[in-house]
C-alpha positions in Angstrom: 46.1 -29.5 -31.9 47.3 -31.6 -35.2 46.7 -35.3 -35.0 50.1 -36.4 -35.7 53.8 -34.2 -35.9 54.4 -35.8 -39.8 52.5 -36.5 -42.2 54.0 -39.2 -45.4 53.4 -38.8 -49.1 50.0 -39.0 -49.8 48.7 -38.4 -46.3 45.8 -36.7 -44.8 46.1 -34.5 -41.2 43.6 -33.4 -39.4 44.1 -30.1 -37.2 41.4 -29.7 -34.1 40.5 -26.0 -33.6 38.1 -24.7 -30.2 36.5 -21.6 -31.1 35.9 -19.4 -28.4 33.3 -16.7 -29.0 33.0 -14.6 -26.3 30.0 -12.5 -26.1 28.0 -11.0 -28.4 26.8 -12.9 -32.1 27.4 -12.3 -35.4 29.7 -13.3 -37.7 33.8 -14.2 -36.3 36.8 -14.4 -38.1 39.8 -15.9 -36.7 43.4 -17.0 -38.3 45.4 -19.8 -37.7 49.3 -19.9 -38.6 50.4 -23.1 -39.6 54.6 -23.8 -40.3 55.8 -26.7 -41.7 58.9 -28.1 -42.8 57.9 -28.5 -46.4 60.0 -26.5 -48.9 57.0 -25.9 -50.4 54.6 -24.8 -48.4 57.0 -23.7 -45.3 53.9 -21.0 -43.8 50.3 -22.3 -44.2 47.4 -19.5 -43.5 44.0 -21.1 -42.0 40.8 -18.4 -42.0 38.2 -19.8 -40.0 34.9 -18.0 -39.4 31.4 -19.1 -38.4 27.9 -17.3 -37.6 27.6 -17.0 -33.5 24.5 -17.2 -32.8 23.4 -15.9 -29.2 21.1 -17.9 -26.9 20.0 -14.8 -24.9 21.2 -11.9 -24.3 20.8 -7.6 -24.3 20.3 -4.9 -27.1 22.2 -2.6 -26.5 24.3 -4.5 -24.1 25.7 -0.7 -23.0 23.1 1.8 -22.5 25.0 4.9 -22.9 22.9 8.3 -21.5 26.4 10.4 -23.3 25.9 14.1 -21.7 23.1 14.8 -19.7 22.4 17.4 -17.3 22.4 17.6 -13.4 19.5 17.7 -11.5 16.9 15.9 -14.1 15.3 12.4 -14.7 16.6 10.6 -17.5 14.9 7.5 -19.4 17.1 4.8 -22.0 15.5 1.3 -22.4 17.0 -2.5 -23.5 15.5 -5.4 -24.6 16.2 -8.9 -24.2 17.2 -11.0 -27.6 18.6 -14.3 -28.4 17.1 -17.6 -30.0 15.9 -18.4 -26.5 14.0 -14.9 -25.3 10.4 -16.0 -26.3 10.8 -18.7 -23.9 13.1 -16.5 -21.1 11.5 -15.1 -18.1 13.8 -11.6 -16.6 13.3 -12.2 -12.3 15.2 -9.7 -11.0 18.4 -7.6 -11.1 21.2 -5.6 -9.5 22.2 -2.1 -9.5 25.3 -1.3 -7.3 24.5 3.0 -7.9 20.9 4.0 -5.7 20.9 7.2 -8.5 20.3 4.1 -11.4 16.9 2.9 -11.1 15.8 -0.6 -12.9 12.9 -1.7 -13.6 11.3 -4.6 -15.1 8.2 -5.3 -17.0 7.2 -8.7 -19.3 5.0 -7.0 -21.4 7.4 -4.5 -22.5 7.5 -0.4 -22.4 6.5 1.8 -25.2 4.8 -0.5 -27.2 7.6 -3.1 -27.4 7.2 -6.4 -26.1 11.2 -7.4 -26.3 12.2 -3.9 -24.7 11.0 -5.1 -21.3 13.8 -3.4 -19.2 13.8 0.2 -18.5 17.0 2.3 -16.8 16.4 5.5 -15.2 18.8 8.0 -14.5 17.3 10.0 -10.9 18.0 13.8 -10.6 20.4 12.7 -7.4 23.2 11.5 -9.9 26.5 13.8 -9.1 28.1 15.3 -11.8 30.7 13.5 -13.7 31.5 10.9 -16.0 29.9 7.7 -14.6 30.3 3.8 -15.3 28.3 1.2 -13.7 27.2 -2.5 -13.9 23.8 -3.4 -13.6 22.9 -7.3 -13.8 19.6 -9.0 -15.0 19.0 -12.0 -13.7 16.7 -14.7 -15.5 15.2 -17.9 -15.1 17.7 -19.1 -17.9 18.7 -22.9 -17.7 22.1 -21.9 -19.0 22.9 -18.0 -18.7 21.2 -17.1 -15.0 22.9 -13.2 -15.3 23.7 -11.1 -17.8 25.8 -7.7 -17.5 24.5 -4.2 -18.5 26.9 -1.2 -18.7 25.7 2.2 -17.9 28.0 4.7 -18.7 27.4 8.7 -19.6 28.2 12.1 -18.1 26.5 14.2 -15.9 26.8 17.8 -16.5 26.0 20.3 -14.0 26.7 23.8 -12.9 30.4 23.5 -13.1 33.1 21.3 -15.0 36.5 19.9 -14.4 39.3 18.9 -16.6 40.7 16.3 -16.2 37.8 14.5 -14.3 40.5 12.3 -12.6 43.8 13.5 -10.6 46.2 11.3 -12.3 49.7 11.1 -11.0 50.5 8.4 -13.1 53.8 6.4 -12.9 55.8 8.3 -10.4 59.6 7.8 -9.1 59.7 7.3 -5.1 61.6 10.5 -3.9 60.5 12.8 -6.6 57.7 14.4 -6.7 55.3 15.3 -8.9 52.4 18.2 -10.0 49.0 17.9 -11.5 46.9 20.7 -12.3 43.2 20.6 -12.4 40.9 22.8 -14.3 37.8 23.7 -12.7 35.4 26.7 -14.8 31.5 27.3 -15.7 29.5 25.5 -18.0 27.0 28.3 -18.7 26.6 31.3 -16.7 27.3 30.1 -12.8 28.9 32.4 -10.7 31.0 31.1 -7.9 33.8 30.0 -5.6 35.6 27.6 -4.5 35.7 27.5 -0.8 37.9 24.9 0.2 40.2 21.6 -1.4 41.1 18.8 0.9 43.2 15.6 -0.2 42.2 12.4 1.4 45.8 11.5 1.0 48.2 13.8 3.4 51.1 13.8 0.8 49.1 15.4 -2.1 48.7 19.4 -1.3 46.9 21.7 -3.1 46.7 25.4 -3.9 43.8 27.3 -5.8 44.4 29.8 -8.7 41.6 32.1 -10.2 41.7 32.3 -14.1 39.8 33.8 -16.5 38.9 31.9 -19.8 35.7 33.7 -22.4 35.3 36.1 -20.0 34.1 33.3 -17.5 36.3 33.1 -14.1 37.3 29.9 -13.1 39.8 28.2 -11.3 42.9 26.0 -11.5 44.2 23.7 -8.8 47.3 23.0 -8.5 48.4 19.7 -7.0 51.5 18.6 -5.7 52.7 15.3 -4.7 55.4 15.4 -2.1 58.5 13.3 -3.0 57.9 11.5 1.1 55.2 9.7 -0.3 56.3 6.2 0.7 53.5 4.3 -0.8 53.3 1.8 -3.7 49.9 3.5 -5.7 48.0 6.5 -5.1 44.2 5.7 -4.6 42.3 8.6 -2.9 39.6 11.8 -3.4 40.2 15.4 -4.0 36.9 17.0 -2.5 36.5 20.5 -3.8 33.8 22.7 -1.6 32.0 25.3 -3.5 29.4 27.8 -3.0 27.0 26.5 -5.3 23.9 25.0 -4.1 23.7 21.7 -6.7 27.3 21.3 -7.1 28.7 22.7 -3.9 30.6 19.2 -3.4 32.8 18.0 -6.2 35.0 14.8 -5.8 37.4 14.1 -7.8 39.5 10.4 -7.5 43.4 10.5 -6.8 45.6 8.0 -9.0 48.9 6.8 -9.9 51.6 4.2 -9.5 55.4 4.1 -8.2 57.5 3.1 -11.1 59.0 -0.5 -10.8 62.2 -0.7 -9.3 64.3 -1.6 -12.6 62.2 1.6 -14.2 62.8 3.7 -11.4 66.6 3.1 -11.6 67.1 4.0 -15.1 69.5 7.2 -15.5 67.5 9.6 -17.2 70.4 12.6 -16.5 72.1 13.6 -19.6 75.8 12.5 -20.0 78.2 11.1 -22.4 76.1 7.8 -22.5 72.7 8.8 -21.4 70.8 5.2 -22.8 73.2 3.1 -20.9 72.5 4.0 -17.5 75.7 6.3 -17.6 78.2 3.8 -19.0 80.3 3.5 -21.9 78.9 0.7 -24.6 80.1 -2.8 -24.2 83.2 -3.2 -26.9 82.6 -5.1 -29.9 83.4 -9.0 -30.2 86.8 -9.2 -30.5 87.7 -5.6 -30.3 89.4 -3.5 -27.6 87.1 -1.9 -24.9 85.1 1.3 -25.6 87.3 4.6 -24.1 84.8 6.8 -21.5 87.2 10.0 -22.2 87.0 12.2 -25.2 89.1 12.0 -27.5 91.7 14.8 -27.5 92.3 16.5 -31.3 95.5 16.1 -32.5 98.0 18.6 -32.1 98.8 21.2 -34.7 102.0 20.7 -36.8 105.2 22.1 -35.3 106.2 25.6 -37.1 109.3 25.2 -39.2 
């Protein structure tokens, strides 16, 4: 906010700036456009930066596991940090996932006083990629929760690709088909006994391929142009034979394409980018003829 809309000959201004940092410290940068009706000096550029400096907080704030395999424990740790962490107690915390085990401990784990929280990834996690919020809680006078991400993949017996059934934006009364690639990740042998939708207008049909002389499958599925809803939000269970992975779910997706979107005229034509209608005529000039024009007749014989 400036202090005042002119400033005379001579004068000083004085331009109030709020800095918001977000999360995380370090070192910010931030720009500031200034215009002003001086000939001179019509576009002013401000760089402000400063040094954020965090009270308390979580290294890593994400605790990535990247690709890990089905049916085993597996061990990341974080540490609290911050100006204020000598003096912050952890009390507690939150994990929405039973296959994501916290645990706590003031004097620290492997030899680290700071790293004091340690996130366990339990044999029970089903394959796929995964992404979860865990929340600390502290005795903090200011900051009473702070946010962990967990995030990572899960690789077991069998893979899929895409992970998600994603319709994306769809027209209402057209339907639409996804295709889902399901195959080995080593050496697994198996079948794929059944595919149900949760949602009764996507079907699905199963086709055996062979890719590195590993059979797999591909899953065909078809959304049916009755689908009256506004979004697609459902699972694609896939039954196996397997004994670890013998139930796969994979989530359904996707959103109806506004109505102005959905009404655009995408057939081709003699003006196909103006929803099927000649161009407006130019200022002035006479409208814009729809028909083709004819080539002129060849001149009489003499």
């Amino acid at each position: 906010m400036a202090s005042a809309k002119e400033i005379p000959p001579g004068g000083e201004g004085k331009i109030d700036i709020t800095f918001k940092t977000g999360t995380g410290s370090g070192k910010r940068e931030k720009h500031i456009a200034v215009t002003t009706n001086d000939p001179d000096s019509k576009n002013i550029s401000l760089t402000i930066s400063t040094a954020v400096v965090e009270k308390i907080g979580l290294s890593p704030d994400r605790v990535n596991f990247n690709q890990v395999k089905k049916g085993q424990e597996h061990v990341n740790y974080a540490s609290i940090s911050g100006e204020d962490k000598d003096t912050t107690k952890l009390t507690g915390f939150d994990s929405p996932n039973p296959s994501i085990k916290v645990e706590i401990n003031p004097k620290g784990y492997e030899g680290n006083k700071d790293q004091q929280i340690k996130i366990t990834l339990l044999p029970t996690m089903r394959a796929g990629r995964f992404f979860e919020r865990v929340t600390i809680h502290t005795d903090h006078k200011e900051i009473k929760d702070i946010a962990l991400n967990v995030s990572g993949e899960v690789t077991g017996d069998i893979s899929l690709m895409p992970s998600q059934l994603h319709f994306g934006l769809f027209q209402a009364g057209q339907p639409a088909d996804r295709v889902i690639t399901v195959k080995p990740t080593e050496n697994a042998v198996f079948k794929i006994l059944e595919v149900k939708s949760s949602i009764p207008e996507v079907t699905t049909s199963v086709e055996p391929v062979t890719s590195d002389n590993k059979i797999g499958y591909q899953i065909h599925a078809h959304l049916s142009d009755k689908f009256a809803g506004d979004s697609l939000k459902g699972t694609l269970t896939i039954k196996t034979d397997l004994k670890n992975d013998g139930i796969l779910e994979v989530e359904i997706v996707g959103r109806k394409l506004p109505p102005a979107a959905a009404g655009a005229n995408t057939t081709p034509g003699p003006f196909p980018f103006n929803n099927g209608q000649p161009p407006p005529a130019p200022a002035g000039g006479p409208p814009v003829n729809p028909q083709p024009v004819k080539p002129p007749a060849p001149p009489a014989a003499k």
